[in-house]
N, C-alpha and C positions, 0 to 999 in steps of 0.2 A: 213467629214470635216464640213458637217452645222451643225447647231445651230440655234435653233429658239425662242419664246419669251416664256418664262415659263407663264406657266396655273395654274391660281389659284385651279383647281381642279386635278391638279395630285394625284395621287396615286401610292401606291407600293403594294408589296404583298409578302406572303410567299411562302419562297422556297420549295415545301413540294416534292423534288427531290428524286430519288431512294435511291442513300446513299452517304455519302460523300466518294470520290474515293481517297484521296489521293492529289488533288490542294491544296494548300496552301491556297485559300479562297475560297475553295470547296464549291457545294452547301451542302445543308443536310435540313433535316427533320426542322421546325421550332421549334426548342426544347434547353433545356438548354444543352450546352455542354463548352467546350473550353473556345471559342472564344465568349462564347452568344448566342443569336439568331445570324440565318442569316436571310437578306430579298433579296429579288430578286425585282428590279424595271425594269422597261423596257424605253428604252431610245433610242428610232429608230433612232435620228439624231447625238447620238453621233458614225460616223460611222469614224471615223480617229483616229493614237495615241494621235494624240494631241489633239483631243476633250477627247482623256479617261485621256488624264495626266489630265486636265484643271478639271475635273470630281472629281478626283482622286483627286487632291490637295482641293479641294473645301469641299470634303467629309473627306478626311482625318484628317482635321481640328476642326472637331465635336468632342468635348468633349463625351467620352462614346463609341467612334469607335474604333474595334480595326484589320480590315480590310477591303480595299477595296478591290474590282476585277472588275473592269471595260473589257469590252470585246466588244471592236467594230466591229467586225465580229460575235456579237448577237445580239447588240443592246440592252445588258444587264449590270447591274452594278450588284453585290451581295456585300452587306455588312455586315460584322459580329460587332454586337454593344450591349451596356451593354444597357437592358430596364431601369431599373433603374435611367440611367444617362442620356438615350436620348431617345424622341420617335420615331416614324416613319415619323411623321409628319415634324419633323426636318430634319431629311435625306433627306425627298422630298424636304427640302426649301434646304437646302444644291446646291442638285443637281440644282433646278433650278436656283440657284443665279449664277450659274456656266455657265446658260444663254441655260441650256437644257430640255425640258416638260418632264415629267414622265408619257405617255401616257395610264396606266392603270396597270390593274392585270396581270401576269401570272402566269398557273398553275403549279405545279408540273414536270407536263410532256413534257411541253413548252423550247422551245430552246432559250425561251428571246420574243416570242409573238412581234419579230416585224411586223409592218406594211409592207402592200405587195407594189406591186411597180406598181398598175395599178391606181393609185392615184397620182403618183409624179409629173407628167404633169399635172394634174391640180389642185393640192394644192395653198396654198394663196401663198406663193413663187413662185411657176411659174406663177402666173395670173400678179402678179407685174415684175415678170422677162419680160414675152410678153407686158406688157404696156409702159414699159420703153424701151423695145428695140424698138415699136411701133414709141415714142416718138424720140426715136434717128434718127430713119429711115427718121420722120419726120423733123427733124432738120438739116439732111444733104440734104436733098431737098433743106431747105430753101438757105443753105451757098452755095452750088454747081449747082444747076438747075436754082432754080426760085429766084436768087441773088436782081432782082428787092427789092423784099416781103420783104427781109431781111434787115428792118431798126433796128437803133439803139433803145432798147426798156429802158434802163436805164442808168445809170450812178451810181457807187459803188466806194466809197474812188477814186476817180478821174479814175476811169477803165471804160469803156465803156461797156453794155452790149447790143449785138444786140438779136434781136428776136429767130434765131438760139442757141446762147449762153443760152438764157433761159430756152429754150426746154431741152439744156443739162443739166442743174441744175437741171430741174422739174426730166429728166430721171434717174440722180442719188439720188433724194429724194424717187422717185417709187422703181426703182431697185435695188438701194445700201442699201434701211434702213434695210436689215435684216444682211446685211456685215457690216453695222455701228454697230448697235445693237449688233452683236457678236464681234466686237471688243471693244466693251466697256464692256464687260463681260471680255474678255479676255485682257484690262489692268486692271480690277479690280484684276483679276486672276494673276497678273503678269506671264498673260504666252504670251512669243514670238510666235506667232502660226501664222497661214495662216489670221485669221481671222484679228488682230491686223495688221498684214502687210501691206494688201488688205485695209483699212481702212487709214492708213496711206499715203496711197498712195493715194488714192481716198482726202481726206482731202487736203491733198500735193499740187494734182493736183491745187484743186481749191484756196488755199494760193496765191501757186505761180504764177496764174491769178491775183488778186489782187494786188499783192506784185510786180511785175515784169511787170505788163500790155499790158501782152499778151497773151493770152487766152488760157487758155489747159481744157477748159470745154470739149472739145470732149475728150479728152482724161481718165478725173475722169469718164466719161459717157462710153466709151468704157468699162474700169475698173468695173464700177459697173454692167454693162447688162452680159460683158462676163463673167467677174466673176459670177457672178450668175447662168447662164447655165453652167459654168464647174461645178459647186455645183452640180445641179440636175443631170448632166451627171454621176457624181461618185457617188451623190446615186443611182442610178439607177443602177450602175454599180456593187457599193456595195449588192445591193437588189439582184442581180443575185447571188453572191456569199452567202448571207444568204439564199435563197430558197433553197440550195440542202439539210441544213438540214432542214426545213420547211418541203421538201419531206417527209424527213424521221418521223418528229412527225408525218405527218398525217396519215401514216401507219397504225396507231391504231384506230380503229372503236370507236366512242364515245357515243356508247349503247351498251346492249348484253340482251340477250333474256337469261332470268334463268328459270328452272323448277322448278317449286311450286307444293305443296300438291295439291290445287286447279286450277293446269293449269299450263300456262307462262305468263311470266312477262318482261315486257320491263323497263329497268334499266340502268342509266347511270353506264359506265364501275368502278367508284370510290367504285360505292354501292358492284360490288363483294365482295364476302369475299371465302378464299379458304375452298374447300369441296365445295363449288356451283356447282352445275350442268347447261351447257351454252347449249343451242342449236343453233349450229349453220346450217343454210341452203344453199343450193347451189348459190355459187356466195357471200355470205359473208365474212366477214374476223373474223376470229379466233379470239375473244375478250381480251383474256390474257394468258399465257402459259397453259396447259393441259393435262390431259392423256385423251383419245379418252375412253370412257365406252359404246358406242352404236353407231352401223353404220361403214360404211366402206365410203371411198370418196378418189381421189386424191388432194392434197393439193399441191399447188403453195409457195415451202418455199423461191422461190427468193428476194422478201424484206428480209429477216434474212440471208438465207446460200448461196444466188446466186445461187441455182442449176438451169439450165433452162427447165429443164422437172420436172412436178408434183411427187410427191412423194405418193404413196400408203401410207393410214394410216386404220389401223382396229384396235378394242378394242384392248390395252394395251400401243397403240403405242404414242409418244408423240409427242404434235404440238406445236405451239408458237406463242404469239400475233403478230398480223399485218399477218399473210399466210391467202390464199386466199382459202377456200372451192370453189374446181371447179366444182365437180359434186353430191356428194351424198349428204345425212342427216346423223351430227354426232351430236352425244352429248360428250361432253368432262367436266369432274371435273377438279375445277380447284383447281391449284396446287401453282400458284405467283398471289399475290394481285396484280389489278391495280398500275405502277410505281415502281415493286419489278421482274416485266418479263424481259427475254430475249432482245425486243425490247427494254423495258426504261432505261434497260445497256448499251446498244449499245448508243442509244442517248446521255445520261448522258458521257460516257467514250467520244463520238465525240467531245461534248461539250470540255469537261475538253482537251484532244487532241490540240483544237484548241488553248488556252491559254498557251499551252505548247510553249516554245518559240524553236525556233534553234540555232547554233551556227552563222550562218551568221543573223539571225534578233537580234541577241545581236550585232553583230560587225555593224551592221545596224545602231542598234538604238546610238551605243557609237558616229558612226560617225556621225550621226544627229545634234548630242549633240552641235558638234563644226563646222557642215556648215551652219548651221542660224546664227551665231555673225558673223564669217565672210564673210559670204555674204553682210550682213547689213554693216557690217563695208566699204568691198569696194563697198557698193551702198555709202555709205557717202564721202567715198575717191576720189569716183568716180565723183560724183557734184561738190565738190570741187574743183578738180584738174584738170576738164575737160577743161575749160574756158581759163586756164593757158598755159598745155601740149596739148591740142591736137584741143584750139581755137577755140573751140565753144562759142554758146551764153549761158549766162545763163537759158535761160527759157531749152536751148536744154540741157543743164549739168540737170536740173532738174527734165527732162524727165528721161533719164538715170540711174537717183538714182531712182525715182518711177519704173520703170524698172524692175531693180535690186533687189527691194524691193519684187516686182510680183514671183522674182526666188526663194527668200529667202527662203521659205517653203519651205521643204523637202517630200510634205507626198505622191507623186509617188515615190520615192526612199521608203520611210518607210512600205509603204505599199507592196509593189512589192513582198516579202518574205511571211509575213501573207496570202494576198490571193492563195498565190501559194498552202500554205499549207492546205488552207481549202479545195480549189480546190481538191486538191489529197485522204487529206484524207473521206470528203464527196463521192468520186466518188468511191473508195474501199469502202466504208461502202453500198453503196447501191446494190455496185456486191460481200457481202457476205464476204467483210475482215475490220476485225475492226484495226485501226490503232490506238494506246493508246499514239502517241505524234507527234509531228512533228520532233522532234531529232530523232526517231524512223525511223520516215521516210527516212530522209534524212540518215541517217544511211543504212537504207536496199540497197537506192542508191549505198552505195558506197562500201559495201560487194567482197570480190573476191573468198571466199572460202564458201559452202553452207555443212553444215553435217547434216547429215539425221541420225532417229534413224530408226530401222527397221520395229520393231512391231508393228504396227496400223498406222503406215508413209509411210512407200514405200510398205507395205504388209495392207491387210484388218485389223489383226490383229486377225481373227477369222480362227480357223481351217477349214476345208473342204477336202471331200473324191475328190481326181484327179486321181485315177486309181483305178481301178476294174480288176485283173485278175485271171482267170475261170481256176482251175485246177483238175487233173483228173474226164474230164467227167460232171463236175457242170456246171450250165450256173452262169451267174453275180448276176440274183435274189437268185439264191442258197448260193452265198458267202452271200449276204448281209442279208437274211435270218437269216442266222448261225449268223453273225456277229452283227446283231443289237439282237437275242437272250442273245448272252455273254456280248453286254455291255450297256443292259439297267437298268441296275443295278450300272456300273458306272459311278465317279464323273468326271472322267478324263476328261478332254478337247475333248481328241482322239478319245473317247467312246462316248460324247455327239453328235461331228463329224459324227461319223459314223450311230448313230442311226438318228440322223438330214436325212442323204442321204435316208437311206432305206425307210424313212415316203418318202420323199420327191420322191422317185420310187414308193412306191404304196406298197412294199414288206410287205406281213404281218406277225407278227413275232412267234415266238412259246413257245410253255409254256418251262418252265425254273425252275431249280430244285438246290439245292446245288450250290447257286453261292458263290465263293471263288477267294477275288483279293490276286494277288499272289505278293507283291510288289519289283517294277522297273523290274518285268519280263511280268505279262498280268493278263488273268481273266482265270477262269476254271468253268463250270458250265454241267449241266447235261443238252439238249434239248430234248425233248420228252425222255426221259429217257436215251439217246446215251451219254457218255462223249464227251465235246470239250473244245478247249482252243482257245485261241487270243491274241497274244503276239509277242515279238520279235525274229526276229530269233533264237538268243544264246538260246531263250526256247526253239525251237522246236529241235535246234541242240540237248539240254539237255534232250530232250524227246524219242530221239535217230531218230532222221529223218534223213536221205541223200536228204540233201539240193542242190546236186551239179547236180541229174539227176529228175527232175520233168516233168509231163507231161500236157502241156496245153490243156485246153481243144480248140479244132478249131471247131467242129460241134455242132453249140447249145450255145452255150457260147460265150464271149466279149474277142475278143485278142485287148490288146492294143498294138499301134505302136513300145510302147518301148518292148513289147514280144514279135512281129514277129521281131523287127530287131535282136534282141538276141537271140533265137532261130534259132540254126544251120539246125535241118531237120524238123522245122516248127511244131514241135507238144513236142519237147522235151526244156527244160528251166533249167538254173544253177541259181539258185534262188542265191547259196551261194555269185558266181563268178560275177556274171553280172546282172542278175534281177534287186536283192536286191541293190548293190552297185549303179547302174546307175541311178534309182529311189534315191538315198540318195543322188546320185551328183547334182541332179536337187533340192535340199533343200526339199525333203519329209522324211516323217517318212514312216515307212514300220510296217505293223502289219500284219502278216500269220493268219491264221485260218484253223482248222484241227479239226477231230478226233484222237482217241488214234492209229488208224490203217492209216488214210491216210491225204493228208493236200489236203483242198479244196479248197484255193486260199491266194490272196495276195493284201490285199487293201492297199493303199499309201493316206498316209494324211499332211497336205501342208498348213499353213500359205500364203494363195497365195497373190500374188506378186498385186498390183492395177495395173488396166488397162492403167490406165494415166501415171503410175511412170515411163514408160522408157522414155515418147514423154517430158513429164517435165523435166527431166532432162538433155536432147537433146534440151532440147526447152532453158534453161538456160543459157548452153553453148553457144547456138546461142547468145543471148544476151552480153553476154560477161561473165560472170563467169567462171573463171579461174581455180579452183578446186571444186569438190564433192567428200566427204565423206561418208562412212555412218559408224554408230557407233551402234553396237549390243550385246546383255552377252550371243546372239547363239553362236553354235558350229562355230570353222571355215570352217569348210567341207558348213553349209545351208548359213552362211556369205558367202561363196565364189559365192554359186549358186546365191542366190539372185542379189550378186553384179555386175557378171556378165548378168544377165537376165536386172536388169535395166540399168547398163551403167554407173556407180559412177566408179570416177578412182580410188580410191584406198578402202579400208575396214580396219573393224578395231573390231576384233570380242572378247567375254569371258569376256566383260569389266564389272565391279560389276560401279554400280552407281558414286563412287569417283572415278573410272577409266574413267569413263566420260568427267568428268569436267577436270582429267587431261589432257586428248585429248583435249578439247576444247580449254583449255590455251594456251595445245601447240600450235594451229593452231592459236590462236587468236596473240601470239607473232612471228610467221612467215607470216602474213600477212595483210594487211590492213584493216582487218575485215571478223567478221566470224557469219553467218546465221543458228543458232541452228533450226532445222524441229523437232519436237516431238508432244508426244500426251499432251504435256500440266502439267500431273502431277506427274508419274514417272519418267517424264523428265525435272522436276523442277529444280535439280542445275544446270544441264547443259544449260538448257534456260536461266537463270539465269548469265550464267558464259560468255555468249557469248553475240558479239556484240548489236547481235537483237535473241530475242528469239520468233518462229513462231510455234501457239500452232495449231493443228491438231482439227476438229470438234468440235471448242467449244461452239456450239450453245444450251444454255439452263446448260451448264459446268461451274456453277459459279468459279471453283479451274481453271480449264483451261484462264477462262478471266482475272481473276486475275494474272496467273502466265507468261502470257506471252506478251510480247513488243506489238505484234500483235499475232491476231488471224486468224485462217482461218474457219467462220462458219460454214461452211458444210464441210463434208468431203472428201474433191475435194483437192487434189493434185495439179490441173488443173493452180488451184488458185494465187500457187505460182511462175510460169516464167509472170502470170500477174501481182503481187506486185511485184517484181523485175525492170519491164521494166514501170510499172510504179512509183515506188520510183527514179527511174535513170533518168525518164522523167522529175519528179517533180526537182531534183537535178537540171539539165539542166535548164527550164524554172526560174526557180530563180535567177542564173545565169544571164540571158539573161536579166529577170526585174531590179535585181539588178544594170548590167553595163550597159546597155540601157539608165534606167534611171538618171544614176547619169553620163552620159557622155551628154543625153541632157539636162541638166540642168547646167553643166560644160562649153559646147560649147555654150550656148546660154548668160549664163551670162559673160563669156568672149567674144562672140561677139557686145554684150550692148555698150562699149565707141567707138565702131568704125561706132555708128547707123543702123545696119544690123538690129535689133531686135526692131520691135515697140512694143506696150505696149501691143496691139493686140494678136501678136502674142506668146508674153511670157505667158499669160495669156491661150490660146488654145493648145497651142505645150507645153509648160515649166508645165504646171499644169493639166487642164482635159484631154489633151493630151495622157496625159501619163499615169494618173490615170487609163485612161478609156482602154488605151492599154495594162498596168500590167495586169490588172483584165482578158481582153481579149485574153491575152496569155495563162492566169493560166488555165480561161473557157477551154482551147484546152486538158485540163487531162481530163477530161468528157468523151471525146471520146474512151479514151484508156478502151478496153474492152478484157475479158479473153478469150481462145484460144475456140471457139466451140469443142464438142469432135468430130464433123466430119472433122473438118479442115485441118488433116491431111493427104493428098491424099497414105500414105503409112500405114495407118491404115487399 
């Protein structure tokens, strides 16, 4: 809400921003497009709507502009304008005629570069706020303690002024002139705003001392000291709520060490260019997204994906600007220029996020529209009619309307909505979930049905060997032996599976002769010269095996649980009947191995299920969500196992891609909202199609960021009954700022003509009051933090 005296040396700068996302007065590269350039100036004090309307009309007005975006939870304006027709130079005068500094550059990477908040306390504003309160304190000594002291010191248009009366004058010339000063910006601006009011009234006061001859200098003097600490109360207030992204820009290291022909070189992170080689050391931060080309280290990717344990990385694997090198030396190519990473997405979409408005901060802002005239109107009706109806003096009818006047502004009700949002979605973005709006948000809130896709969502998404069983006489390495012989030669998923296992045992495998895939049935190849195969049952059936009597191996060999329970005399097995089927009921695949004369075993392969997905889903319900889905083009037989192993009520299996999105509609027209879970980009119409669309691990995933409402950075499951219960949270708390504050500011200007309400107290309860209490509600999402994975005590 403040406003201070423009600087002949303001300056702006360009927005040299990741990319433009899709805002309507998006940042972007400083470059010919559209709209023209854009520039980004930075404007810490325009922290309320109505310093950005006042902003906004000032700027809009320039010949050559052909957008504004004013953003008081950055403290940034961006304007799109034809060079040609205007310069920058004019933009700045622009903004400051509007009565607000354009206190420097910011860069590219910058969230608006405002100023911090360990200054606010003793800026030139508060040094005159403490002077003038000084002087007030001193003034009511005079008038109530030491009455002697207190002679008359003038005479004004036949008014008397004592010594005390003066000290108030002097305290509103110290502590009002930056409330005057902005209110005369703001009748230039014809805008009805806080600052105009507060002026008004201040003004008023002192009038109606002269006019009426009876003194309300304490009163303009109250007016101007409290007003002025509610100012700095809500920037300060304000300044809380811009630090959570502040956190987030400083994530990124502002050097990085490159490898040169002739050594290293220390370089600010701009100077990268991709294909550089970074070295990073233990305890640094990862300078810009990367592939790892030397060294092994665990890395801390909590700033990006919120995971809370380190993450192994060695040559091939990839990391991301702002993760933290905890313990080795790597070297990492890099891959995203400085402002094109992982990180400057995330920021850049926060940003844009926060501008996005809600359905209740439009119905906020409509009603704004029309409770400052009438407010004003009945602070006018109110003076008026007081004198008459309800027999008061006039000086005291005159109070009343300055009162009044004090309620008139709106901007804890206006604000109440916006910090809530920022609140929430900064505090998901730091534990690893990108929020792409505030509608989005509020949205996930109010969700009652969640559908899940299968593959790479409630399941890893990658195959994996979960049973080993050892038949006639083999042990488990002998299966896998055989088994990684026959399919290291395949492409198959199945075959990549399985050979993955047997490295991963130690098993070494054997030479290999005549391989031949035999398609939708297996592989066939020669080992040390022996024929075998690997395949599905129906092949071995077709190879002429009796499936129905096998003999496991028990001395030497690995029985699994699921062999001895099926196994009638503990050494014999019906692969056909119960092995094989029970093993398929559980959602695995089943591949036999054998020679031409005997079968050597039976390994089972498995899309396995995530650790997290059943507690998330339980954990959901807890919350309140009323239906789970999940939607798969598996078989129904592995849809059933899965669905039952995680706990979704119902399923929904064989579905081709437009079979998808028909599910989703349907749900979305039988319920009040529906919560698409996929991997982002074969789950694109369906994200798309649904309420809120939540993309699975899309950290460094530019189609996954892009395609979905939100995102969940890392590949935690975990993540999601945490956006849930905090989008609900956020819902709630909005709510609470919203009726909060428009019922105290409702109750207090209706109790104004009945004198309950001094000018005092309008000014501390009716405005920083509340300002400072929104804000401090919203702070309370911060807290809300995602489920530890031990927290479970039945884990």
């Amino acid at each position: 809400m403040t406003s201070t005296d423009p600087s002949a040396d303001g300056s702006g700068t360009h927005a040299n921003d990741r990319a433009d996302l899709g805002h309507s007065h998006g940042h972007g590269d400083r470059s010919e497009h559209d709209a023209g350039n854009v520039v980004r100036f930075s404007v810490p004090d325009m922290d309320c709507p109505s310093c950005a309307g006042k902003v906004e009309t000032a700027v809009g007005g320039v010949n050559g502009v052909s957008t504004v975006d004013p953003r008081p939870t950055t403290g940034t304006v961006s304007v799109g304008y034809d060079p040609s027709a205007v310069s920058e130079g004019a933009l700045v005068g622009a903004i400051e005629r509007a009565g607000y500094e354009v206190t420097g550059a910011t860069d590219g990477n910058s969230g608006g570069g405002v100023d911090g908040q360990d200054d606010i306390w003793t800026s030139p504003r508060a040094i005159k706020t403490w002077l003038g309160g000084g002087v007030v304190s001193l003034g009511l000594l005079l008038e109530f303690v030491l009455g002697g002291w207190n002679v008359r010191a003038a005479t004004v248009v036949g008014s008397e002024l004592f010594v005390a009366d003066v000290l108030f004058v002097v305290a509103v010339a110290v502590g009002g002139q930056e409330i005057l000063r902005n209110g005369y910006y703001s009748a230039r601006n014809r805008s009805l705003d806080i600052d105009f009011l507060m002026s008004t009234a201040i003004l008023g006061a002192l009038t109606a001392s002269l006019a009426f001859g009876e003194a309300l200098y304490f009163e303009a003097a109250t007016l101007a000291v409290l007003f002025s600490v509610a100012e700095l109360l809500e920037r300060y207030s304000m300044d809380r709520a811009r630090n959570s992204l502040r956190e987030l820009m400083e994530l990124s290291p502002e050097d990085a060490t490159v490898k040169r022909e002739d050594g290293e070189e220390t370089v600010s992170v701009e100077e990268v260019a991709v294909g550089d080689v970074v070295v990073v050391r233990p305890g640094e931060k990862v300078p810009t997204d990367g592939t790892v080309v030397d060294g092994e280290s665990a890395v801390n990717q909590a700033p990006i994906t919120g995971e809370s344990v380190p993450v192994d990385k060695t040559t091939g694997d990839e990391v991301y600007a702002g993760t933290i090198n905890e313990e080795g030396y790597l070297e990492v190519e890099v891959t995203s220029a400085a402002g094109d990473d992982t990180l400057s997405r995330i920021v850049g979409m926060v940003e844009d996020a926060r501008a996005d408005r809600t359905e209740r901060e439009q119905f906020v802002d409509r009603f704004a529209a029309y409770y400052t005239p009438v407010v004003v109107a009945f602070a006018v009706l109110v003076t008026i009619a007081s004198p008459s109806v309800l027999g008061t003096t006039w000086p005291t009818a005159v109070v009343y309307g300055l009162t009044l006047l004090v309620l008139a502004c709106p901007c804890a009700f206006v604000i109440s909505t916006p910090v809530s949002v920022v609140s929430g979605i900064t505090s998901a973005a730091r534990n690893g979930v990108l929020v792409k709006g505030g509608t989005h948000l509020e949205a996930m809130g109010a969700v009652d049905v969640v559908a899940f896709d299968k593959t790479g969502t409630l399941t890893g998404g990658e195959l994996a060997v979960t049973d080993v069983v050892a038949l006639n006489g083999n042990s488990e390495d002998d299966v896998l032996r055989c088994a990684r012989g026959l399919e290291t030669r395949s492409e198959h998923p199945i075959g990549e599976a399985i050979v993955a296992e047997a490295s991963a045992a130690g098993v070494a495998g054997r030479e290999i002769d005549g391989f031949e895939a035999i398609t939708g049935k297996g592989v066939r190849a020669e080992l040390d010269g022996t024929p075998h195969f690997a395949g599905k049952p129906a092949f071995f059936e077709e190879l002429g095996f009796d499936l129905s009597h096998v003999h496991a191996t028990t001395d030497g060999g690995a029985v699994t649980s699921t062999a001895r329970d099926l196994c009638e005399r503990n050494d014999c097995l019906d692969l056909l009947e119960e092995t094989v089927p029970a093993l398929q009921s559980e959602g695995k695949t089943v591949v036999l191995v054998g020679t031409d004369d005997a079968l050597e075993g039976v390994i089972a392969v498995a899309d396995e299920v995530r650790p997290e997905a059943k507690r998330a889903v339980e954990r959901l319900k807890d919350l309140g969500v009323e239906r789970t889905v999940m939607l798969t083009g598996d078989n129904e037989r592995t849809a059933r196992a899965i669905a039952d192993r995680v706990g979704v009520d119902e399923f929904r299996a064989e579905l081709l891609p437009e079979e998808k999105v028909d599910a989703i509609d349907g749900l979305v027209a039988t319920s009040d909202g529906v919560a698409m879970v996929g991997d982002g980009i074969n789950d694109a119409p369906a994200l798309a199609t649904a309420t809120v669309g939540v993309a699975m691990g899309a950290a460094g995933t530019d189609t996954a960021l892009e395609t979905a409402d939100i995102a969940l950075m890392g590949d935690d499951l975990a993540k999601l009954p945490y956006l849930y219960e905090l989008a609900a949270d956020a819902n709630g708390v909005i709510r609470q700022n919203v009726w909060a504050s428009l019922a105290v500011k409702a109750g207090l200007s209706l109790a104004v003509p009945f004198g309950y309400v001094p000018i005092w107290l309008a000014v501390l309860a009716g405005d920083a009051g509340m300002t400072v209490g929104v804000t401090g509600n919203a702070m309370r999402l911060s807290r809300i933090a995602p489920e530890l994975p031990d927290a479970d005590p039945r884990d």
